[in-house]
N, C-alpha and C positions, 0 to 999 in steps of 0.2 A: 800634914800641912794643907792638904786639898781643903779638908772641911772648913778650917779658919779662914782661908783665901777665901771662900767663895762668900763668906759671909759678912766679908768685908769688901766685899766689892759689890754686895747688894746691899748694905749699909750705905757707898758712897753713890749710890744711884746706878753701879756701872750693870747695863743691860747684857746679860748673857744670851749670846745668840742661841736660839734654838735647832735641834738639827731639823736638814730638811728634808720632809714626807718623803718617802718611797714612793715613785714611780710605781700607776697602778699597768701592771704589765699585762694583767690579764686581757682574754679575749672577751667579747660578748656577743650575743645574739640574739636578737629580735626575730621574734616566730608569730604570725598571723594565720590563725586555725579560720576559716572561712567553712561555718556548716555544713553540710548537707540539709538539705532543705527538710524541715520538720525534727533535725538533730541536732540543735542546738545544745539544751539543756542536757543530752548527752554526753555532748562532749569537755562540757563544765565538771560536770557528775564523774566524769572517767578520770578526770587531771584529778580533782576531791579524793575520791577515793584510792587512785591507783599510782597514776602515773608522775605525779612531783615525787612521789618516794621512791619509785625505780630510780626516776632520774638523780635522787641524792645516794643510790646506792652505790651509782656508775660513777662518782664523781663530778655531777653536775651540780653547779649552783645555783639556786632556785633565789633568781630576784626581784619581780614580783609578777603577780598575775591581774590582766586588767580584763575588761569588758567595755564597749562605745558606750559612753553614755547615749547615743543616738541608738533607741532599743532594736531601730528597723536594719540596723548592721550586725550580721548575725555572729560575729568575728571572736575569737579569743586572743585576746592579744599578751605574749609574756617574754619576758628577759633571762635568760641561761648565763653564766660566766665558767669559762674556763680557764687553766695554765695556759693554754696553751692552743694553736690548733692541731697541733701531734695530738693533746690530748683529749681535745673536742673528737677527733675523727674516731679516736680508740673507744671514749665512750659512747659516743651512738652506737659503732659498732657494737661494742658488749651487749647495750639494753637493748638493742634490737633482736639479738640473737638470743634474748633471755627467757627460756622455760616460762617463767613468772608472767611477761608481756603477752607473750604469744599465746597466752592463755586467756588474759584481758582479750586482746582483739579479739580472739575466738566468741569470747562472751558476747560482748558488747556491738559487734558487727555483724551478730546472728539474721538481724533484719535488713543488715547495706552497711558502707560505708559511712562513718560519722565525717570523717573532711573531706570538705569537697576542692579544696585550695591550700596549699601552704602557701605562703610568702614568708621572705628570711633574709634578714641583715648582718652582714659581721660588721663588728665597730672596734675601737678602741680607746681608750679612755681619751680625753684632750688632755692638757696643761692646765685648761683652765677650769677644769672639773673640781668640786668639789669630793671627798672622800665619799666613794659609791658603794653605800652600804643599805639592807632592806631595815627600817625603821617603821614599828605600827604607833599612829598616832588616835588619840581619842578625844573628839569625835575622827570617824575615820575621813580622808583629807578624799579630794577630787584631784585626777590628775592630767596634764594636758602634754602628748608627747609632740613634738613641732621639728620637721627635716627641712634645713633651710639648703637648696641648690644653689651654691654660686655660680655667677658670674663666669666664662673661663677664664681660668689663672689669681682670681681672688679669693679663695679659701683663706688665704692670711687672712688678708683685710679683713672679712667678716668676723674671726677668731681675734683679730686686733681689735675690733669695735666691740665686742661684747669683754674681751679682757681687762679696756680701758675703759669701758664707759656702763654698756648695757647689764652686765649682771650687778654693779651697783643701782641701777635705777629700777632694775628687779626688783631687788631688796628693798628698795625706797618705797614702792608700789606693792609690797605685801606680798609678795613672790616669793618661793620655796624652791630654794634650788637643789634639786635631786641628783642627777649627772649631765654631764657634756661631754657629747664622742662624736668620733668623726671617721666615715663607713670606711670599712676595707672592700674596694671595687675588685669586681675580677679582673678588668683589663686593667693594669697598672697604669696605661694611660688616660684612666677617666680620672676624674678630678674627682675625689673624695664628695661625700658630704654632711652637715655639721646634725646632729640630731640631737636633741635634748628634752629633759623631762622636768614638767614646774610642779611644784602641787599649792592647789587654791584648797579655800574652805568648800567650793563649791562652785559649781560651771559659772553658774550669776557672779560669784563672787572673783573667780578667774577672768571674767568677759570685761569686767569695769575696770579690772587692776589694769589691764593691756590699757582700756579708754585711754586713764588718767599716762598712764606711762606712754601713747603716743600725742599725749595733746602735752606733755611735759618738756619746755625751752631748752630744757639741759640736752632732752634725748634731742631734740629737733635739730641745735646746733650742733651735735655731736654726727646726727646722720645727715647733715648738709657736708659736714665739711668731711667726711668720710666720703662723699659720692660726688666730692667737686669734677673729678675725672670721668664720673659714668656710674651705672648703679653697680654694687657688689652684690646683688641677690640677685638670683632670676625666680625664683618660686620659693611660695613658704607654705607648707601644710603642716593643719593643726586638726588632733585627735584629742576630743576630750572623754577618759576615759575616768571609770570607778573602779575599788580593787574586789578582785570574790573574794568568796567568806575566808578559801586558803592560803591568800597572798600574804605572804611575808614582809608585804611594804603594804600598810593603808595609811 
């Protein structure tokens, strides 16, 4: 009887709800490889050849790898997910201690150190994330990662303005929305903050979209009346980044 039912109630217009997504529970991690001076294209060369497949052997997932479009920033920039941070911690540990690696470093560090800097973020997905999966597109797309610091005490609000207003005006303005998360601080009393990735056709073509999208009535009246009490941002930085040849998202 299920099958008739249903087909009668899509006959008389009647909408079946659909169920709803799963909660992305995973962790992520944002890693900032900063060269050593003259090792740059080393340390691109080392992730190519070596070290994204250690890391999918340990059970890391590999979500994508970028580079500054600004050439004078010598940086790698990439996204890891895991279950879990039980199982972030277990898999560093394995590939670190792995025959396989310690062999790479051996190679590749013959003449010094290739990083001269890590930097590293843990996030987790927002609500208002779209489904964060690596997708390659053609032509390959430009992508512009942006951590907005709230205000104290309004991390909602800002996640209420882009829920309600801003990532439809995204989309209005040619914007690709990739993910939305929001950091796991060490000290549980720092106020999170919101990080997110666009992708444009191209830096030019990302630079105009934001133009049109801040000279746009709908966003103007939406961020007046969202900041009648005071502003909800205090900083916003923006990287505009391309993906290498091995990224799993271009």
């Amino acid at each position: 009887m299920i099958g008739p039912l249903v087909g009668l109630l899509c006959l008389a217009g009647v909408a079946l709800a659909k169920p709803a997504p799963k909660p992305d529970t995973r962790l992520f991690e944002i890693r900032v490889y900063h060269a050593a001076p003259g090792k740059f294209e080393a340390i691109v060369d080392r992730f190519r050849q070596h070290t994204t497949k250690l890391f999918e052997k340990h059970g890391m997932e590999n979500i994508g790898y970028w580079t500054p479009t600004d050439t004078s920033q010598h940086d790698v920039i990439y996204i890891l997910a895991y279950p879990s941070r039980e199982a972030r911690e277990a898999s560093w540990k394995a590939f670190g201690s792995d025959p396989a690696w310690k062999e790479v470093v051996q190679k590749t560090e013959a003449n010094g150190r290739l990083v001269a800097k890590v930097d590293q973020v843990f996030m987790t997905a927002s609500d208002i994330s779209p489904v964060i999966k690596s997708v390659k597109k053609s032509p390959e797309r430009t992508f512009e990662m942006r951590t907005y610091t709230p205000t104290p005490d309004h991390l909602n609000d800002v996640l209420a303005r882009f829920r309600n207003h801003t990532i439809k005006l995204f989309s209005k303005h040619g914007m690709t929305h990739i993910g939305y998360w929001t950091t796991v601080e060490k000290d549980p009393a720092t106020q999170p903050k919101l990080v997110y990735i666009l992708a444009h056709k191209s830096e030019e073509a990302g630079k105009k979209s934001f133009d049109e999208f801040r000279k746009d009535p709908v966003w103007i009246k939406a961020r007046d009346e969202s900041e009648k009490n005071g502003k909800i941002v205090e900083k916003v930085e923006s990287v505009y980044m391309k993906p290498t040849d091995y990224s799993l998202m271009k």
